[in-house]
N, C-alpha and C positions, 0 to 999 in steps of 0.2 A: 615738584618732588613730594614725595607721599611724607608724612609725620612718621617718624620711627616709633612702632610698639611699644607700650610702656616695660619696662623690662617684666614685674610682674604688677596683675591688676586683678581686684576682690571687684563682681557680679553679680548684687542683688544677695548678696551673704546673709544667710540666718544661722545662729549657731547654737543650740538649745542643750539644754541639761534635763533630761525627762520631755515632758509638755514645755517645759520654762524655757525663754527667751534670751538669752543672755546677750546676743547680739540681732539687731532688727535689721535688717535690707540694706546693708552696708555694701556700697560703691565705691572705691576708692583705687587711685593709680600710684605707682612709685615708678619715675624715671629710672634710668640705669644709671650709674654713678653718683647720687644725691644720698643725704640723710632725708629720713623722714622722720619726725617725733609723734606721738599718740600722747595725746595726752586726758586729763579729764577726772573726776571725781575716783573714792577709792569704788570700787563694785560696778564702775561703769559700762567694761565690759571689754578694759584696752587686751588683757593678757590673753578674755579667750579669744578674742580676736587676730591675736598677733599667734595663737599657737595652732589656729586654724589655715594661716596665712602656711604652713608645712606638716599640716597631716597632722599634729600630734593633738589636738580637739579628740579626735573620733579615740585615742587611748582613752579617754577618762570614763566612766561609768556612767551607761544611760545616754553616752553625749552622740550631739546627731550635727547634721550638717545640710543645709538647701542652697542651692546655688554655684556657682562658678569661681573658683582662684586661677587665673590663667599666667603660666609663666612661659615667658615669648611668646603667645598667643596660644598655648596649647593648655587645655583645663588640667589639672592634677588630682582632680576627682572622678574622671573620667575613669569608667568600670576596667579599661585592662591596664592600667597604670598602678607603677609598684607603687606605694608609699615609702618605703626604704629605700630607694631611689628619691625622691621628690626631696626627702632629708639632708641626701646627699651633695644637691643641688640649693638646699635653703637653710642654711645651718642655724643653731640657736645656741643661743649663750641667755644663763636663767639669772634671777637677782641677789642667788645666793651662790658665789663659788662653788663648782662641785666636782674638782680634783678625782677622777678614780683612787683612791688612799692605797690599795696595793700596788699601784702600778708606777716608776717612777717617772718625773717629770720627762724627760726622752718619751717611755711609752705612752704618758697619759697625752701625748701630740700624737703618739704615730697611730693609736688607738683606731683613727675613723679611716687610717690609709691602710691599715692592713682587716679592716673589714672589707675593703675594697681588691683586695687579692695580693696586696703589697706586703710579703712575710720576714723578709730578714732585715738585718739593720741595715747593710749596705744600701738594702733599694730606698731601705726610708729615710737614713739619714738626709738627703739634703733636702726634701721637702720639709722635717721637720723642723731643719735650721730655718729657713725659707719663711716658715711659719713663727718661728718665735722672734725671728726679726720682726716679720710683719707686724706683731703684737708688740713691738718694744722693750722684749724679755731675753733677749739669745744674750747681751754684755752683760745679762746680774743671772743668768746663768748657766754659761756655758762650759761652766768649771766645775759642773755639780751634775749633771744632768742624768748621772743615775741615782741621784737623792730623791728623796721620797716628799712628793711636793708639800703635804702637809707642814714643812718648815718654812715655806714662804711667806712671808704675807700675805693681808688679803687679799690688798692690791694684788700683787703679783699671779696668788691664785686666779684670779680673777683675770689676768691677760692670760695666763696660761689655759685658760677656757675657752677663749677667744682663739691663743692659737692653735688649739685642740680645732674649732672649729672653720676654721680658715685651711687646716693642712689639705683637705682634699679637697679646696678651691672651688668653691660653694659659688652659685651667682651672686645670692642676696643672704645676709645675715641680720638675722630678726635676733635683737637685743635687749631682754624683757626687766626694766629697769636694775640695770645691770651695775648701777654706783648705791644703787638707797643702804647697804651695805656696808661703807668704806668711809673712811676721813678724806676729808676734804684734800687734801694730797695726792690721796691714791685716787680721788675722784676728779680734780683735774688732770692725774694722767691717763684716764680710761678718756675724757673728754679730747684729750688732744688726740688719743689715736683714732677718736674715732675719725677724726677729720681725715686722716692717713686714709682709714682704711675705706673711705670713700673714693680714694683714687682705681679701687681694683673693683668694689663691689658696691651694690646697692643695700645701703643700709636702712634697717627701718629700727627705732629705739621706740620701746613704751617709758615714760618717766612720769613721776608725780612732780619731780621740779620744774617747773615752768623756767626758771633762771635757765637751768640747763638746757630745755629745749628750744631757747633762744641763741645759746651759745651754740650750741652742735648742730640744730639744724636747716634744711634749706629749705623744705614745707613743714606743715603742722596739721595734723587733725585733732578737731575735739571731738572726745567723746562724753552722750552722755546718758545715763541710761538706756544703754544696748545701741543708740543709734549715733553715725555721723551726723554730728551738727554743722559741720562748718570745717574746711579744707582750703586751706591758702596757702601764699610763700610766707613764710614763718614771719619778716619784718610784718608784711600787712595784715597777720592775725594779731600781733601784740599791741598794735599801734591803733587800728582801725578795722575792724571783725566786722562783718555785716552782719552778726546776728546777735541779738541783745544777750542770749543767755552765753553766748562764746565773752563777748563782753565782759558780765559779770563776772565771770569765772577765771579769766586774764587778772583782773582787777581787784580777784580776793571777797568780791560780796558773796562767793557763796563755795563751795568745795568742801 
């Protein structure tokens, strides 16, 4: 029997800012229901990596893109392919809570369901319950839910982003050091969901903790200026790396 398609896989990836390099000939695969962690010095080049992994690269100024991101074996850069679509299908959650502030907690979930043609509450209510379960957030507040999230925590803000991204049921959720943010509290309960929400999606997290990318994930890449160094199941990167500078860098000689 044939190997199943990696859910999504990066092509010979180059991902530039003008002439500049920010990402070099990056290869890499993510099964379907796994975590994956990026890890690697700060400017190494996990974020625009991870933001090219769903089209949002090509927003930023000057920024350009070579090569193939395939999700279920179909490119997403491929000329009659929406990007507003490909979003749809790879949701992102960024490192700094970002709550729509006019919109209340209710809306700022149903927010990506009714870009999708979904307008009144009745159609939206249960996917957005649906979602703030998913995210750990529907018991702390399902008593409020047309309060205005900026009273939350950050934590909370912060799952409520998640289930902003989660309501319209995205394959893969790209997580761009989504705790460097929060107390240690609220940062082991973004780390326990995320185990959760690898039950339903493939997750890929960029993190500067290495602690954390041992605890949450199930492979690891290092990155290091612009290029994949080194891609394992996360035990046999921390333990025994086949390559000296993944080495180093597990081991704190150099970052």
């Amino acid at each position: 029997m044939a190997e199943a398609l990696p859910r999504l896989e990066a092509r010979q990836l180059t991902a530039r800012f003008g002439p500049t390099p920010a990402v070099r000939d990056v290869t890499l695969t993510f099964r379907a229901n796994t975590v994956t962690a990026i890890i690697g010095p700060s400017g190494c080049g996990k974020s625009t990596f991870l933001r090219c992994l769903n089209r949002l690269h090509e927003l930023s100024r000057q920024a350009s893109v070579d090569g193939q991101v395939l999700l279920d074996g179909d490119d997403i850069y491929a000329p009659d392919v929406n990007p507003v679509g490909v979003r749809r299908r790879i949701g992102m959650v960024f490192q700094q809570a970002n709550p729509f502030p006019t919109l209340s907690i209710f809306d700022n979930v149903a927010a990506g369901l009714r870009i999708n043609g979904r307008r009144s509450r009745r159609d939206v209510a249960e996917p957005v319950e649906r979602a703030l379960r998913g995210a750990a957030l529907w018991d702390e507040v399902k008593d409020r839910l047309d309060a205005n999230p900026l009273g939350l925590s950050g934590g909370q803000q912060q799952r409520l982003c998640i289930a902003r991204a989660i309501a319209p049921t995205p394959d893969v959720l790209l997580l761009d050091e989504p705790t460097s943010a929060l107390d240690p509290i609220a940062t082991q309960s973004i780390e326990e969901l995320v185990q959760e929400l690898k039950r339903d999606f493939t997750v890929v997290i960029v993190t500067h903790n290495m602690q954390q990318a041992a605890r949450v994930s199930d492979s690891t890449a290092f990155f290091y200026l612009g290029e994949l160094v080194e891609h394992d199941v996360t035990t046999r990167m921390f333990t025994a790396p086949s390559e000296a500078r993944t080495e180093a860098y597990v081991t704190g000689r150099f970052g």
